[in-house]
N, C-alpha and C positions, 0 to 999 in steps of 0.2 A: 549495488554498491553506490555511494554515495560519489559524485563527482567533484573534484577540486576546481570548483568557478572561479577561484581567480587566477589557476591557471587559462582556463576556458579565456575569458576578460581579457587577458594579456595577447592571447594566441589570433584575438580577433581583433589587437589595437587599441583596445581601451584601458584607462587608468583603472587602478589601482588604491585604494589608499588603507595605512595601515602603521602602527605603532609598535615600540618594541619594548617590552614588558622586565622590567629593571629590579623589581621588587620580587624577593623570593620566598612567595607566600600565595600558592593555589587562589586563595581567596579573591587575590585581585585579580588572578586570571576569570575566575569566575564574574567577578561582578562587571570589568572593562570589555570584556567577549559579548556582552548587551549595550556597549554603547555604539554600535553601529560600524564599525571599522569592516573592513574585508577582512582581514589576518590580523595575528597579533604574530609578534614575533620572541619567544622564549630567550633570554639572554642568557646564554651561559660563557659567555668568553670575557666577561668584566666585571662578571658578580657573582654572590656566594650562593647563587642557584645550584641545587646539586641536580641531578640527574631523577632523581624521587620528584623532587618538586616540581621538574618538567613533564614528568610522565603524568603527575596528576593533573597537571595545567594542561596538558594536550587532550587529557578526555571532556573536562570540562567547556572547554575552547570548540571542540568537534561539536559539544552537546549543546552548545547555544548557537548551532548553524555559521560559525564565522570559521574561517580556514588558521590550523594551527601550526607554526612554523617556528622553528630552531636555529637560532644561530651558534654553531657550536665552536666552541673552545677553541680550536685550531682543526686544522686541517688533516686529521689519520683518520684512519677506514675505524677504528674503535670507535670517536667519537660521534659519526656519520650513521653509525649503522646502527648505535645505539638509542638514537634521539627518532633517527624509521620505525624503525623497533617496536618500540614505545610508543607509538600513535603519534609524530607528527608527520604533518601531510606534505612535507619540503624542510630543506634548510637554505641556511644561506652561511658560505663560508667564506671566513676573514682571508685578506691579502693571499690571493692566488695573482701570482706574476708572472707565471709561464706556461707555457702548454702542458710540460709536463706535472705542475702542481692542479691542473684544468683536467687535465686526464685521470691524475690519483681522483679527483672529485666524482668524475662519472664513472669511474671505474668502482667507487663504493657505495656510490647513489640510485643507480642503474640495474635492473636484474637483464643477466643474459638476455639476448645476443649485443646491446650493448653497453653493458658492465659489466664487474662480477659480484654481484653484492650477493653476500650467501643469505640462505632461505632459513626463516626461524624469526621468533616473535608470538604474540596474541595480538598485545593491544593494537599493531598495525591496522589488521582486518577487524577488529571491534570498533575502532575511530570511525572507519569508513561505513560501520556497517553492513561489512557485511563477512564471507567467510574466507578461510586465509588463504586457500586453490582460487575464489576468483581476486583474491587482493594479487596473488605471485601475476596470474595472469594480463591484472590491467594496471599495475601499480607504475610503470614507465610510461605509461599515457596520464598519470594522474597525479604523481612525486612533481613537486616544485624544485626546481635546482639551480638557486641564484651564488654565482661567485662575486667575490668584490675583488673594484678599483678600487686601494686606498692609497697607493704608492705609483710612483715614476715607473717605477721598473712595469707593474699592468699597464699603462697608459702607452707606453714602447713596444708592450707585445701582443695589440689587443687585436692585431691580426691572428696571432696563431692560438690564443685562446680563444675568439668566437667563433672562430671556423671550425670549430672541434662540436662536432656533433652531441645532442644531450644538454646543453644548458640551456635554460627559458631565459635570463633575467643577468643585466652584468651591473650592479648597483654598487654604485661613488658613494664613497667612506669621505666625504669634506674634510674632518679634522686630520686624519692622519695623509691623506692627499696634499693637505697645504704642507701639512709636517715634512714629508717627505718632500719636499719643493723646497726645504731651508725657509718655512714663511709661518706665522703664529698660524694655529688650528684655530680655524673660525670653519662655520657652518658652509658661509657664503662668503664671496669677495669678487670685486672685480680684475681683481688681480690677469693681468692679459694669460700667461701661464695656466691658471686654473682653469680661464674660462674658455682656453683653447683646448685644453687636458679633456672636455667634457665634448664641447663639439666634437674631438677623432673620438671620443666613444662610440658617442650614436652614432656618427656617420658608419662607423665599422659594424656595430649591432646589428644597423638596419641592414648592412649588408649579407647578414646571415640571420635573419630572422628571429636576431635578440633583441627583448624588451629591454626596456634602461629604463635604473631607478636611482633615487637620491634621496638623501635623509636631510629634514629638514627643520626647521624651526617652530615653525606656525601654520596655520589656516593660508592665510596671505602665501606666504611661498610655495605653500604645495600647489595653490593655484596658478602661480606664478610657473614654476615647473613643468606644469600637465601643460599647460600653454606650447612648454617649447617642446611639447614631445616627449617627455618622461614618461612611462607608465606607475612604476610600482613607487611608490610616492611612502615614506615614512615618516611619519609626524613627529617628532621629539620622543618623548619615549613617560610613562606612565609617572615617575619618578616626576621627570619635567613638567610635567601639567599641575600635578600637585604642589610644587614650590612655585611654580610661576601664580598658580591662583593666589597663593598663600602671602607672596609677595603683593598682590594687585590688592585684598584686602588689607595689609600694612600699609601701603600707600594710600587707600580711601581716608586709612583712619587715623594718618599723618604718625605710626607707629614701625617700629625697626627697625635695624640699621639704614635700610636703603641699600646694604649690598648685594651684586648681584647673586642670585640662587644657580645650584648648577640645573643646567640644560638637558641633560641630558644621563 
């Protein structure tokens, strides 16, 4: 069975980095899965990604050696178990702000004794390579299971969500973090608020042996980040790379409006 290195990566302290795939069309999973990232990350909770097009993005993702991860819809045991299922190797789920939204999570991510995730699937154990008795067997040594900070209310309770056993990764959602703060959604800010929101992360993380991760803009900030101890590092997102070039070529060639492209 194949191993999830970049859980391994995190679990020994080291970064992370990786992008989250916005386009719902296998093909670019395919072709972004060779430009070098650790993980990509399946977008299903902001785009018309369906569930078909994730399954086939998580084989091809497994099949170019880079690790394939889901971020699903929301947060029910349907849509958690269905994105496992289906060959990918972790998710990561949106605005979990309490222990007990932390618990629904490991409790469908997790196979017994701690979770209850029921048993069934193929593509699981064909992602990993290998068969679906040793996938049941090692799959909670090997499932990635990151919650997000993106609101006040995780940031308040991020005591009784990391200290719940089962989660690798607790990863800052910027835009809807400043949102929930009554502040415009920006990436980054110095705003004293946000960038004290982020220090009681990790300090609490580290207190339970969770990685912290953050989404980010560019090259420059992800290194920026890793510096202060971030692990799992997300680069903008596939969509953004393509209008951001798209724009640098306009500008070379003194051509388009000049307005900003989305980010993200």
């Amino acid at each position: 069975m194949k191993t999830n290195f970049v859980r391994s990566k995190l679990k020994r302290g080291e970064p992370s980095i990786g992008t989250w795939l916005t386009l719902p069309d296998p093909m670019t999973a395919h072709l972004m899965a060779r430009a070098g990232f650790d993980w990509l990350t399946v977008e299903l909770e902001h785009t018309r990604t369906t569930f078909e097009h994730a399954a086939q993005s998580f084989g091809l993702i497994a099949g170019a050696n880079t690790v394939p991860l889901a971020r699903v819809p929301w947060n029910t045991g349907e849509n958690i178990k269905r994105v496992l299922d289906t060959g990918a190797w972790g998710i990561v789920v949106p605005m979990v702000n309490s222990r007990a939204e932390a618990e629904a999570v490991v409790n469908t991510s997790r196979y017994a004794p701690i979770g209850q995730r029921s048993v069934g699937g193929q593509l699981h154990a064909t992602n990993f390579d290998t068969d679906p008795a040793t996938y049941y067997d090692r799959a909670n040594d090997e499932v990635l299971v990151v919650v997000m900070a993106e609101h006040i209310k995780a940031i308040e309770a991020a005591e009784d969500i990391l200290s719940l056993p089962g989660i690798d990764v607790v990863f800052i959602g910027p835009n809807d973090l400043h949102k929930s703060m009554g502040k415009r959604p920006v990436f980054d800010s110095d705003d004293k608020e946000f960038v004290d929101a982020l220090k009681h992360i990790q300090k609490t993380a580290a207190k339970y042996g969770v990685a912290t991760g953050i989404h980010v803009l560019d090259a420059d900030a992800a290194k920026r980040r890793v510096a202060e101890g971030f692990q799992f590092i997300a680069i903008t997102s596939d969509a953004g790379m393509m209008l951001a070039k798209a724009r640098e070529f306009m500008t070379t060639l003194g051509l388009g409006s000049g307005k900003a492209v989305a980010k993200y």
